[in-house]
DRENPA-3360 file (N, C-alpha, C; in nm, 2 decimals, always signed):
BEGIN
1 = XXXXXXXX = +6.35/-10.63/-1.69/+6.49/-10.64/-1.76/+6.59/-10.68/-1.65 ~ +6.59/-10.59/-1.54/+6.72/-10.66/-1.42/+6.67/-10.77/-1.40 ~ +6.60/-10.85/-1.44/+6.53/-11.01/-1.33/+6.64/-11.11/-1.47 ~ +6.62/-11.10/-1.58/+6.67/-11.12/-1.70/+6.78/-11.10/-1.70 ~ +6.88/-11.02/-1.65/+7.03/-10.97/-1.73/+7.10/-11.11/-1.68 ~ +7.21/-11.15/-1.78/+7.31/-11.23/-1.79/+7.39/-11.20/-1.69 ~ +7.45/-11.24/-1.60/+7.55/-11.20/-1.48/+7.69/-11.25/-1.59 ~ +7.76/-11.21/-1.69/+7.87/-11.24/-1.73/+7.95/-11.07/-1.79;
9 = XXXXXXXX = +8.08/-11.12/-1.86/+8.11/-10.98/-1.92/+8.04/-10.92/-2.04 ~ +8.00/-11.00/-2.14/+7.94/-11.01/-2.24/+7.80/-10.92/-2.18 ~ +7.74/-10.93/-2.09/+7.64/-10.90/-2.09/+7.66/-10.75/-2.04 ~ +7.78/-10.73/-1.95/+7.82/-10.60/-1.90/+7.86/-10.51/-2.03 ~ +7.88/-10.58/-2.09/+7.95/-10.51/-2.20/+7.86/-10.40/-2.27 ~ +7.71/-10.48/-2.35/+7.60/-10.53/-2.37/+7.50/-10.41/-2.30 ~ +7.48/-10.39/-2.18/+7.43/-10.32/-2.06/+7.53/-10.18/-2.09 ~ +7.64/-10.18/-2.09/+7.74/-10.05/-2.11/+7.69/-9.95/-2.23;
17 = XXXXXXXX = +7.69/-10.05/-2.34/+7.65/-10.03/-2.49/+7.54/-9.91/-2.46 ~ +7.42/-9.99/-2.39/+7.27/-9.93/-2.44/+7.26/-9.83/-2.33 ~ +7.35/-9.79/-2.24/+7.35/-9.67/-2.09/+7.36/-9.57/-2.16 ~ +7.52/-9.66/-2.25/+7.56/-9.51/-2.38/+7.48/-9.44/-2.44 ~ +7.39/-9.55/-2.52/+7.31/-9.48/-2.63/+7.17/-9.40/-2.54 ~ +7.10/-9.43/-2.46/+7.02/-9.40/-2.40/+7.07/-9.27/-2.38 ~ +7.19/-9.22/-2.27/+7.26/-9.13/-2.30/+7.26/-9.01/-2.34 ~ +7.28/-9.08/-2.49/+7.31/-8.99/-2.58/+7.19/-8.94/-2.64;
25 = XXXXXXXX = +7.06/-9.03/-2.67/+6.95/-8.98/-2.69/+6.85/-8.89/-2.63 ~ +6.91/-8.93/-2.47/+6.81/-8.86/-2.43/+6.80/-8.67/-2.45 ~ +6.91/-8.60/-2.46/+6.95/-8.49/-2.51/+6.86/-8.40/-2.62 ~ +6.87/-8.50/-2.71/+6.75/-8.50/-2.85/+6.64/-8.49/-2.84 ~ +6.57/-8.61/-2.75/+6.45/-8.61/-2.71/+6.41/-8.48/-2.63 ~ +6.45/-8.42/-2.54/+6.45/-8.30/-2.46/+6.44/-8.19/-2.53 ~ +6.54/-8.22/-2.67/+6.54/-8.06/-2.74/+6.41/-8.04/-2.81 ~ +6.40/-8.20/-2.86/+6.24/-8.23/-2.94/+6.13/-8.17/-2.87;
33 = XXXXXXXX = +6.11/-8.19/-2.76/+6.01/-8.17/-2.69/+6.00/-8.00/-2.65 ~ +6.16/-7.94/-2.64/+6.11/-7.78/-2.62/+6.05/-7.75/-2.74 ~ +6.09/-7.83/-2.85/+6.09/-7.76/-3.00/+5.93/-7.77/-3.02 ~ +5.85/-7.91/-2.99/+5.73/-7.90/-2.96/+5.68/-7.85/-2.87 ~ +5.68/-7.80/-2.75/+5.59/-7.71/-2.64/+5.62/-7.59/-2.72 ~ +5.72/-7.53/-2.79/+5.71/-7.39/-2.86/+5.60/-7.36/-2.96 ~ +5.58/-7.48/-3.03/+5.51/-7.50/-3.11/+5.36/-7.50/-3.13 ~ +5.32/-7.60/-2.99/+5.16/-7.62/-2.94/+5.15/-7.48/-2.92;
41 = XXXXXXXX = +5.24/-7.38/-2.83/+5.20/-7.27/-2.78/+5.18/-7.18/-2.90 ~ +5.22/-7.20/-2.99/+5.18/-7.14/-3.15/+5.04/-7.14/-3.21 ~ +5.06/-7.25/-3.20/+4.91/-7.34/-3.27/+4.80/-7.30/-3.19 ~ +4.81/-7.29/-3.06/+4.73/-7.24/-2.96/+4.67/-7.11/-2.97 ~ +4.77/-6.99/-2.94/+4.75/-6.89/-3.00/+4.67/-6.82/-3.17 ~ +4.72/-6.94/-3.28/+4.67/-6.96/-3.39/+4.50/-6.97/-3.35 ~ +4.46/-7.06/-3.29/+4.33/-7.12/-3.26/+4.24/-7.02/-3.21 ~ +4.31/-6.91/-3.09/+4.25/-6.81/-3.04/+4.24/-6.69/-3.14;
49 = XXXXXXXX = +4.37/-6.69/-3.23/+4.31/-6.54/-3.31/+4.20/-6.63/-3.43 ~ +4.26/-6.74/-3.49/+4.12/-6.76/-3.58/+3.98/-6.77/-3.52 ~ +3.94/-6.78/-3.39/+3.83/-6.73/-3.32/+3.83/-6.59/-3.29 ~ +3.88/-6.57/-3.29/+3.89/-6.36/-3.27/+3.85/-6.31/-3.45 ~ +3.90/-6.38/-3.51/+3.85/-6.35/-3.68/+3.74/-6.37/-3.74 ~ +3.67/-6.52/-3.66/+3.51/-6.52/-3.63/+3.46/-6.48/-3.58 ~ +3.46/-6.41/-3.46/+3.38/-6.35/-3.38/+3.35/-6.21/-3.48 ~ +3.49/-6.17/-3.52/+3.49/-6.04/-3.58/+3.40/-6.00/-3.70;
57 = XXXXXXXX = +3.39/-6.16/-3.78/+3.29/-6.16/-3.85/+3.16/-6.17/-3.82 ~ +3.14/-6.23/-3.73/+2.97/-6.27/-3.66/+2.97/-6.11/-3.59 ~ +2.99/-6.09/-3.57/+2.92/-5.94/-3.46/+2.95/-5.84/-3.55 ~ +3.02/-5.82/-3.68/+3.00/-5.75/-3.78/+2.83/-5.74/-3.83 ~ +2.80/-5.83/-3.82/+2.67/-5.89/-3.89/+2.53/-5.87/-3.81 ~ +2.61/-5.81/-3.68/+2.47/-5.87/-3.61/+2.36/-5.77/-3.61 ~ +2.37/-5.63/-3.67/+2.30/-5.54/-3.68/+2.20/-5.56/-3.82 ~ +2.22/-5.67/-3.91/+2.17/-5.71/-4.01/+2.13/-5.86/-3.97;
65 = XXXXXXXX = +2.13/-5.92/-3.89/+2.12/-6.03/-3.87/+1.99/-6.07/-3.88 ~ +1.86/-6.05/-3.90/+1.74/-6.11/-3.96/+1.75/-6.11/-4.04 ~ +1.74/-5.98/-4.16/+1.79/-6.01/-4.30/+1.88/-6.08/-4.35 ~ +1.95/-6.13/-4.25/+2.10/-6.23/-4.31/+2.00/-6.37/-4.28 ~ +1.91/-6.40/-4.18/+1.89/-6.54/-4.16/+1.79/-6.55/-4.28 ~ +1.68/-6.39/-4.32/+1.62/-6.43/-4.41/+1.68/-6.47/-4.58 ~ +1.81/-6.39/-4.59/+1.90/-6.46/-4.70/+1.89/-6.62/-4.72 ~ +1.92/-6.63/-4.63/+2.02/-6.76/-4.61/+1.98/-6.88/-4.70;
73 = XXXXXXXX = +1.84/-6.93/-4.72/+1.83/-7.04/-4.79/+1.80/-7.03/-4.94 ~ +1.84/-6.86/-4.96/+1.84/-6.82/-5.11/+2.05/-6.88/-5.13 ~ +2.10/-6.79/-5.07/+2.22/-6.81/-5.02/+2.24/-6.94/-5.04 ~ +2.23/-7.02/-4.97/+2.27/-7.21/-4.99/+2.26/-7.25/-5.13 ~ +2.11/-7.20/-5.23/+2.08/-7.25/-5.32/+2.22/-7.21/-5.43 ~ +2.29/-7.09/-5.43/+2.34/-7.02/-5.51/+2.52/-7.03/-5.47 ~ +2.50/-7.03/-5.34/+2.70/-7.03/-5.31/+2.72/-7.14/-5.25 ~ +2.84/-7.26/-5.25/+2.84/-7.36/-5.20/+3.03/-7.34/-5.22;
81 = XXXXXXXX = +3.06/-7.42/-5.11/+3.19/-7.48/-5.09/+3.26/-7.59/-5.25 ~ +3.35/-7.55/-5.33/+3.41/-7.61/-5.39/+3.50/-7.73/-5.34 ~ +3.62/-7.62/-5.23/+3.75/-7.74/-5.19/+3.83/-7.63/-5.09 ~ +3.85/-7.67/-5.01/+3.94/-7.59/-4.92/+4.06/-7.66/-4.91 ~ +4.17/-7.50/-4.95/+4.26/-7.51/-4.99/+4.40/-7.56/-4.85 ~ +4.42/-7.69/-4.83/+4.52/-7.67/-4.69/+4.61/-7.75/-4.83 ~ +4.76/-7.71/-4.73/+4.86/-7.76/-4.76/+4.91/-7.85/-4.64 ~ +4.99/-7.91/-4.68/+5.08/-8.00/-4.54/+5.23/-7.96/-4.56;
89 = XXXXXXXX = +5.23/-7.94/-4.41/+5.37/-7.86/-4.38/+5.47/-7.99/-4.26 ~ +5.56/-7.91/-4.24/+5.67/-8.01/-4.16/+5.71/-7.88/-4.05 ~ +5.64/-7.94/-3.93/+5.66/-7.80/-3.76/+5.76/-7.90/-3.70 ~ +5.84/-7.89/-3.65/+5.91/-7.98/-3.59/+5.91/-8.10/-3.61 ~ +5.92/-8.15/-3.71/+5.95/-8.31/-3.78/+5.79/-8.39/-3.74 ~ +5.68/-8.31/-3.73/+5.53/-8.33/-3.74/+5.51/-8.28/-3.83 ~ +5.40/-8.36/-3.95/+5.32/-8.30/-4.10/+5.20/-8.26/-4.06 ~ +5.15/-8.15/-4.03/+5.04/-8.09/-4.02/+4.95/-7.99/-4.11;
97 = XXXXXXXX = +4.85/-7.99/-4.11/+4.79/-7.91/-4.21/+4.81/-7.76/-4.22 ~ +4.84/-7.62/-4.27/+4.82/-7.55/-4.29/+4.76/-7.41/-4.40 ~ +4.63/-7.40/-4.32/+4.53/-7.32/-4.41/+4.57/-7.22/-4.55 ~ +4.56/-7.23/-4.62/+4.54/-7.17/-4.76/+4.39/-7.05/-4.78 ~ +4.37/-7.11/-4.84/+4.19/-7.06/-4.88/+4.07/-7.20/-4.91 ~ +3.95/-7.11/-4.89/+3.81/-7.15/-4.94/+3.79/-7.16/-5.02 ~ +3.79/-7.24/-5.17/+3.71/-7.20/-5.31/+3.58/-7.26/-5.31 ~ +3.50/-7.13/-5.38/+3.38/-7.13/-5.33/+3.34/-7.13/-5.48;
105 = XXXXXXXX = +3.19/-7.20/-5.53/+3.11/-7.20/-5.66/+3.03/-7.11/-5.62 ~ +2.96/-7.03/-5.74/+2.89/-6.95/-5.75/+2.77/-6.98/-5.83 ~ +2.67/-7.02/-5.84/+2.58/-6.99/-5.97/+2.53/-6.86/-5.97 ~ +2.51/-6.89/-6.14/+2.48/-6.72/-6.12/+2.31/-6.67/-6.07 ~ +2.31/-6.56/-6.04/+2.16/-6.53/-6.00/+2.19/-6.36/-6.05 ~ +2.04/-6.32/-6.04/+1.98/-6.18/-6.10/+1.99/-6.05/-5.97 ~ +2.03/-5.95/-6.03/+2.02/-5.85/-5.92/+1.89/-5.81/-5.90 ~ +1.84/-5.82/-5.99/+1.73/-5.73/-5.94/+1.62/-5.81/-5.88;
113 = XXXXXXXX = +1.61/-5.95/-5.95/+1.51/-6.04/-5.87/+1.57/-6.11/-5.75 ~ +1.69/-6.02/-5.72/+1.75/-6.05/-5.56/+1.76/-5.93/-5.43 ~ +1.72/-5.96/-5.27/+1.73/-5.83/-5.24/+1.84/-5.76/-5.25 ~ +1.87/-5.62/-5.20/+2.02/-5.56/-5.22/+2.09/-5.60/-5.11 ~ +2.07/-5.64/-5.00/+2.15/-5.67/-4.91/+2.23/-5.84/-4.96 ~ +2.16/-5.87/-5.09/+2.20/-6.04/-5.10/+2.34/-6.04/-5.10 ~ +2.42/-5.93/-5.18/+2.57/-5.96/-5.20/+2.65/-5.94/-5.07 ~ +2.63/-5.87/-4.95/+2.66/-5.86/-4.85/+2.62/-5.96/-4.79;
121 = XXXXXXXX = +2.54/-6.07/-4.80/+2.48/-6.17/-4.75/+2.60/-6.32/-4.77 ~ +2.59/-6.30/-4.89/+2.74/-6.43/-4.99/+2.81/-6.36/-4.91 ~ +2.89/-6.24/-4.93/+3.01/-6.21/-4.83/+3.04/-6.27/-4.69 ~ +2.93/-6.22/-4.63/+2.93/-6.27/-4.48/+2.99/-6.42/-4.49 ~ +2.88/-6.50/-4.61/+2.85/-6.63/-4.55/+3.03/-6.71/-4.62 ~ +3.08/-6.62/-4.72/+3.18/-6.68/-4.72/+3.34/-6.63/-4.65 ~ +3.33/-6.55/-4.55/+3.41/-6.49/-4.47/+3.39/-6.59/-4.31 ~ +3.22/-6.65/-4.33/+3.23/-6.72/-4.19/+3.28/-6.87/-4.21;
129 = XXXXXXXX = +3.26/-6.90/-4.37/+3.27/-7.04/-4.41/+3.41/-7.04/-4.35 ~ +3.50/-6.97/-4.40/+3.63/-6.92/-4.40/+3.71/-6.96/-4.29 ~ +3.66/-6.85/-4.19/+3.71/-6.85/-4.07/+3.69/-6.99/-4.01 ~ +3.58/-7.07/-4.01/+3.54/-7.18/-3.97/+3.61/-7.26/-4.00 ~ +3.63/-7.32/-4.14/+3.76/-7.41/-4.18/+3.95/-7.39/-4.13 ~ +3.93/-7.21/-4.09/+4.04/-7.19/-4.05/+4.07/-7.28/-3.93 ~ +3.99/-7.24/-3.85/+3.96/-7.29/-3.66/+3.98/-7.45/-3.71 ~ +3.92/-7.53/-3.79/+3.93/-7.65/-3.79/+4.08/-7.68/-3.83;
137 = XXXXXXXX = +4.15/-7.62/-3.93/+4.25/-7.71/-3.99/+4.34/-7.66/-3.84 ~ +4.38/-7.52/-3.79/+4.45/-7.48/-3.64/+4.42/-7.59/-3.57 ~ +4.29/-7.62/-3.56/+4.30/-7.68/-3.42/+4.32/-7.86/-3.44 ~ +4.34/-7.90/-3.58/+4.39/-8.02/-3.60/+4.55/-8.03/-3.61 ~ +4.59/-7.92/-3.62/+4.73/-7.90/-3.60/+4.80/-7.90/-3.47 ~ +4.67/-7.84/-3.40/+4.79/-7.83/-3.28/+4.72/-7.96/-3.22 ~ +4.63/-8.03/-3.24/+4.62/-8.18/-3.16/+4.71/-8.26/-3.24 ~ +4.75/-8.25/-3.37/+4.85/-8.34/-3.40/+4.98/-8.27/-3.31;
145 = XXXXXXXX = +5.04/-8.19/-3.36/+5.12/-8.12/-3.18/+5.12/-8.16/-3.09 ~ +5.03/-8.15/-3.03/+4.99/-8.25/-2.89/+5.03/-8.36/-2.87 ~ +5.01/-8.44/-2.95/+5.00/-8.55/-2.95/+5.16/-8.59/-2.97 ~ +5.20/-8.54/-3.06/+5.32/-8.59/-3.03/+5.42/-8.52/-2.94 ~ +5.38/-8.43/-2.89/+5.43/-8.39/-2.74/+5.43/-8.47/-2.64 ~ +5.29/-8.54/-2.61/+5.25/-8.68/-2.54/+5.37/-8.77/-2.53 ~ +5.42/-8.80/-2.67/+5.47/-8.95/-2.73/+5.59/-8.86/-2.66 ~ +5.66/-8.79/-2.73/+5.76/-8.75/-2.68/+5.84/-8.75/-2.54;
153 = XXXXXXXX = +5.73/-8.66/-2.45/+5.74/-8.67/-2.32/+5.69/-8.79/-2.27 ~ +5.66/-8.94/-2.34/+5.61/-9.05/-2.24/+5.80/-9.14/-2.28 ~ +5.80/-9.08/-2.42/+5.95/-9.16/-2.43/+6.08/-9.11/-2.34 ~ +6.06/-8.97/-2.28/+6.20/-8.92/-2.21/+6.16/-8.99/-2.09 ~ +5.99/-8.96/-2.04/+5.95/-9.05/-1.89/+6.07/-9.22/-1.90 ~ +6.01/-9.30/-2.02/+6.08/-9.42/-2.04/+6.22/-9.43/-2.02 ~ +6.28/-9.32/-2.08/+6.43/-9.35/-2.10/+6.48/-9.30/-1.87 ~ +6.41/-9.14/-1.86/+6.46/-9.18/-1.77/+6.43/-9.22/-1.63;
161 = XXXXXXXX = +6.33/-9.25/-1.61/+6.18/-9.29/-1.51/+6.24/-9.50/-1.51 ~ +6.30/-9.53/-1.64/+6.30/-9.68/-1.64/+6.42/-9.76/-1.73 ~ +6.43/-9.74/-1.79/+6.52/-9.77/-1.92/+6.68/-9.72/-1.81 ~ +6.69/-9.61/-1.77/+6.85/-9.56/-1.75/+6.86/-9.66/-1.64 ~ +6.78/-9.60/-1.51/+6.79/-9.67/-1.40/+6.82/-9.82/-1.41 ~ +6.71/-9.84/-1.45/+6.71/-10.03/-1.48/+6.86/-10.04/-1.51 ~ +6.93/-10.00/-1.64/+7.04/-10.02/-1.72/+7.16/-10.00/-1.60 ~ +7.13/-9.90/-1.53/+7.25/-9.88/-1.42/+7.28/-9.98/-1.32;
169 = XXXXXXXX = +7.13/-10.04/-1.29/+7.07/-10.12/-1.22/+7.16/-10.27/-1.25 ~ +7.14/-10.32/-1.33/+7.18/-10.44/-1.42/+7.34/-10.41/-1.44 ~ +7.39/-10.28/-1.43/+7.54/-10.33/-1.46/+7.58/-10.31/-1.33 ~ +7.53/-10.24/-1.22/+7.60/-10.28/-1.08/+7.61/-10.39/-1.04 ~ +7.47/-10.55/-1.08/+7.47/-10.61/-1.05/+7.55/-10.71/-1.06 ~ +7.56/-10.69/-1.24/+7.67/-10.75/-1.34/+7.82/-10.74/-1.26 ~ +7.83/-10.64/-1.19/+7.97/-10.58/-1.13/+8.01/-10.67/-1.01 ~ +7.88/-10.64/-0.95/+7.90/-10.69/-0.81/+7.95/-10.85/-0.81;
177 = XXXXXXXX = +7.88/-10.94/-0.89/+7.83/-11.07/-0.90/+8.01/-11.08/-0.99 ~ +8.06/-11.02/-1.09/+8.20/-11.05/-1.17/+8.31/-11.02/-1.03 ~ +8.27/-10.90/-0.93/+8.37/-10.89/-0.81/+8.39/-11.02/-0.73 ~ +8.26/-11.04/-0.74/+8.24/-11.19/-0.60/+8.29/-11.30/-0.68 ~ +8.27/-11.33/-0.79/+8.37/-11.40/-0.85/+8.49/-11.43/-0.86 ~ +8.55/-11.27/-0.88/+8.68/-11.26/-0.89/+8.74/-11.31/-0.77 ~ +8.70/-11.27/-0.62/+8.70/-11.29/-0.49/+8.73/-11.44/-0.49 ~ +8.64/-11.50/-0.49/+8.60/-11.59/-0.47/+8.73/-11.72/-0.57;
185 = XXXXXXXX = +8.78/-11.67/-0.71/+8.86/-11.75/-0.75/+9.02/-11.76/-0.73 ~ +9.07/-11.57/-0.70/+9.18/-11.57/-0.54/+9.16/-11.65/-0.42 ~ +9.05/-11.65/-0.35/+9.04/-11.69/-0.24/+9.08/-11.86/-0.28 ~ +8.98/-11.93/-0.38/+9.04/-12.06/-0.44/+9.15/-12.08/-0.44 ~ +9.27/-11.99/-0.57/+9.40/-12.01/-0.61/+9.49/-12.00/-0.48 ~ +9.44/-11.93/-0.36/+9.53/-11.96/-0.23/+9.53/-12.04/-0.14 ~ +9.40/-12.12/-0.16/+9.41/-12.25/-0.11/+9.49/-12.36/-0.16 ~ +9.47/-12.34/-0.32/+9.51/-12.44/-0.40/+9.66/-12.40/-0.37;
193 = XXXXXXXX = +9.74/-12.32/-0.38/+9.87/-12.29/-0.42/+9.88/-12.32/-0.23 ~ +9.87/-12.29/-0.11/+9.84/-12.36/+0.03/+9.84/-12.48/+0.03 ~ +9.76/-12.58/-0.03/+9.77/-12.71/-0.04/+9.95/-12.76/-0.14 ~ +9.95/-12.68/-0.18/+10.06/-12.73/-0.28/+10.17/-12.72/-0.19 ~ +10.17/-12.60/-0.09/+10.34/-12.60/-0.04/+10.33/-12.66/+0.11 ~ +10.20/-12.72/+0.15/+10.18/-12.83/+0.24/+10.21/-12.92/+0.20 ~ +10.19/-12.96/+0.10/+10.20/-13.10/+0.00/+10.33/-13.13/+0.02 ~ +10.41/-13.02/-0.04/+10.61/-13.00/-0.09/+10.65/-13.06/+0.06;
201 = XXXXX = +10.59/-12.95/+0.15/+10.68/-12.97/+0.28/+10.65/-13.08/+0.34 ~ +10.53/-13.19/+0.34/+10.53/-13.31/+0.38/+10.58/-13.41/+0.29 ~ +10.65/-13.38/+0.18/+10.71/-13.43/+0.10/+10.83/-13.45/+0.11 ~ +10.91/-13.33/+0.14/+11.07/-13.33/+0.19/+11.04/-13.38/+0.32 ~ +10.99/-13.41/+0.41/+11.00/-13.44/+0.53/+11.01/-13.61/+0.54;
% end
């Protein structure tokens, strides 16, 4: 940008304009970015209790846990995932997903040509489905978070790491180069008006 700037007023003017606005944005950007680091730190947290809510489910189980693997491909035949229920929300001017529920299909099956542990079996397996989908939509939320934390904090780097500087940069120059001008067209008009009253006085003479 400074290799480029116009050395006139127009350009100083121009250079003045965008110091302003930069300025004034950078403020916003800063507030944006606590608004998101509060945020990730949420989502974060979110990610670790929906694993504390899995775990809580898996080590519930684990004293039944042969009978639950011997369930299991009775289980598949009979309960299946319908549609998990996320909504999309607005966390600091980011749209991210936020978990609802599991709806789960059922066909039906027989009690008695099933063992008795089966219904405690569907429970488990739809409390782990559960928690699982939870961990996924959290932890896509807080990389969308992230991520625009990233963008965020690469645009304040921009404005003040390059953009300000530069801008301050280019109008000192602008300054310097309209001073030496100015200089420089005094220094002229005293010659010129010097030649003029040499001129007069070899004139009356």
């Amino acid at each position: 940008m400074s290799d480029k700037v116009k050395l006139n007023k127009n350009s100083l003017r121009e250079q003045n304009q965008s110091l302003k606005l930069y300025l004034e944005f950078l403020p916003t950007l800063e507030l944006r970015k606590q608004q998101l680091q509060t945020e990730v730190r949420k989502a974060r947290i979110e990610i670790t209790e929906a694993e504390g809510r899995r775990s809580k489910v898996v080590d519930g189980a684990r004293s039944w846990a042969g009978r639950l693997e011997q369930s299991a491909p009775l289980v598949r035949q009979i309960l299946s995932v319908d549609r998990v229920e996320v909504e999309t929300v607005n966390v600091a001017g980011v749209k991210v997903p936020d978990f609802r529920q599991v709806h789960f299909k059922k066909q039906p099956y027989s009690l008695v040509a099933t063992p008795w542990l089966f219904d405690a079996a569907i429970d488990f397996f739809e409390k782990a489905i559960s928690a699982q989908e939870l961990i996924r939509t959290v932890t896509q939320k807080f990389d969308l978070l992230q991520h625009e934390l990233t963008k965020t904090t690469q645009r304040i780097n921009l404005y003040e790491k390059v953009l300000i500087p530069e801008t301050r940069e280019n109008i000192r120059k602008i300054k310097v180069y309209l001073g030496d001008q100015q200089t420089a067209a005094v220094c002229r008009a005293k010659i010129a008006k010097n030649k003029i009253v040499v001129k007069a006085a070899n004139a009356g003479n």
